[in-house]
N, C-alpha and C positions, 0 to 999 in steps of 0.2 A: 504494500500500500504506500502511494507516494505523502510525501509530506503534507502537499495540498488536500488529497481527498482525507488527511486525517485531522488536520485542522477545522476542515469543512464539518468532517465528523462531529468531531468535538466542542465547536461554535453550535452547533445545531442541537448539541444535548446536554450543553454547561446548565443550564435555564434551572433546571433541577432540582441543581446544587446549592441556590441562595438558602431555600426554605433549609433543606437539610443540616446547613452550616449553621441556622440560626438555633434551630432546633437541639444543637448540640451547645453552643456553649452559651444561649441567652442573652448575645451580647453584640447588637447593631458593626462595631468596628472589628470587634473578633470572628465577626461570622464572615466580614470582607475580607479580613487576613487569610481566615482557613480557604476560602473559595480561591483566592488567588495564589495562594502557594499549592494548592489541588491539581488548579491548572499548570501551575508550574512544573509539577513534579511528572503531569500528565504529557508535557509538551517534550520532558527532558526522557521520560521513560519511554516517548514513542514506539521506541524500537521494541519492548519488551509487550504492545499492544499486538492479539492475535487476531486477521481479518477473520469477520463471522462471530467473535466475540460480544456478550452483550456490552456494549460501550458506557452504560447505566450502572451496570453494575460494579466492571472496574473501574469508575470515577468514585463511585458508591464507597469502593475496600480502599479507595488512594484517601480518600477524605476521612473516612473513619479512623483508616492507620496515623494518618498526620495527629487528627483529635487526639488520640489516646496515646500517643508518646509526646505529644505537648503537656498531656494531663499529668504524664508518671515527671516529666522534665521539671514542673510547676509545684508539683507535692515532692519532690526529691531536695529540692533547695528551699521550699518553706520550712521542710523538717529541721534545716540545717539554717537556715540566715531567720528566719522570724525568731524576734525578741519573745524571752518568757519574763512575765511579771515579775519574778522572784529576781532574772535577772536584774531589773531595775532597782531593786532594794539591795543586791551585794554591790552594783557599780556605784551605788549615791555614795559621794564622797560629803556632802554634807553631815556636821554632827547634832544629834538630838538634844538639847538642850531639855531637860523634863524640871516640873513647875512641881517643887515636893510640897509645899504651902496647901496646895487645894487637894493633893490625894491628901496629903496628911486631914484637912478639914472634914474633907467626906469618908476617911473611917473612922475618926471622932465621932461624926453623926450616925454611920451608921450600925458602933457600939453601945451607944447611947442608947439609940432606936431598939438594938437588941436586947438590951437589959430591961427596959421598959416592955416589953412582952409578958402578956400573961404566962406563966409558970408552965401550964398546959402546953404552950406552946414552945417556949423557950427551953426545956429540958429537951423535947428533939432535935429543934434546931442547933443549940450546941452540942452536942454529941454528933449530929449530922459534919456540923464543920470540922469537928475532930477528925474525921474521914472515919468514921464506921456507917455502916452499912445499913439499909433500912430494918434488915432483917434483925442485925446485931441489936440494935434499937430498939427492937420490940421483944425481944427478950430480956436487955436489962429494963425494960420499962415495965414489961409486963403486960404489953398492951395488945394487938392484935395487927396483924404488918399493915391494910388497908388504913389503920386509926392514923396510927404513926404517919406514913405516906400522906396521908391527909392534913396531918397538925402540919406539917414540914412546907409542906404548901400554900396554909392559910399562915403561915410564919413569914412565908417569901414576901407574899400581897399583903403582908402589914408594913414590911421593912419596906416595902418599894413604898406602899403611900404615903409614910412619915419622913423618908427620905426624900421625895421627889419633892418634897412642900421648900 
């Protein structure tokens, strides 16, 4: 087949390939990129075109292949060059400066806040902060695990409303 009847060919059944390129990566200037490098690759590979061949389908596997080794090309170097969050907190060279006055203030308040708790409830909750266990709790309490769970909870939603005032 000469050069001409396969360019002919090929002008005549590019038409196609706009929607399919869109269709692949959602993206107006990506989808001109991929159609033109299709035809590129289609113009360069002429040789390896066999007459009688559907001409549809291999424009079809030239555009699908380009898509999907752009796609592995695109996740192969994001994996590698995209910034992670964490990196951005080991590269800050700035130093944190912390305000001990207002932590010191607000666990002032919110020891105050704890002592002030009815008995009921502040026997759990201290044992809780001690780091034992809900269950541990209710055995030296002598209570029943739901109670406990319970008081520990109406202890949080006291200390948050007296706090937050």
């Amino acid at each position: 087949m000469s050069s001409v009847e396969f360019n002919t060919l090929l002008v005549g059944n590019a038409d196609f390939l706009k929607p399919f390129a869109y269709t692949l990566t959602k993206d107006n200037e990506q989808a001109k990129d991929l159609y033109q490098e299709t035809i590129f690759r289609a113009l360069t590979n002429q040789d390896k075109y066999l007459e009688g061949t559907n001409i549809k389908a291999w424009l079809f596997t030239i555009m699908r292949n380009i898509f999907i080794n752009n796609y592995r090309k695109k996740s192969k170097n994001r994996m590698i060059t995209e910034p992670v969050i964490s990196d951005f907190f080991i590269n800050y060279q700035r130093g944190v400066v912390g305000n001990s006055a207002e932590t010191t203030m607000r666990t002032k308040d919110v020891h105050l806040a704890m002592y002030k708790l009815p008995v009921i409830f502040k026997q759990p909750f201290l044992l809780y902060l001690e780091g034992y266990k809900y269950f541990e709790i209710a055995a030296i309490l002598q209570e029943p695990l739901g109670t406990i769970k319970s008081r520990i909870h109406f202890a949080r939603k006291i200390l948050k409303t007296q706090v937050q005032r």
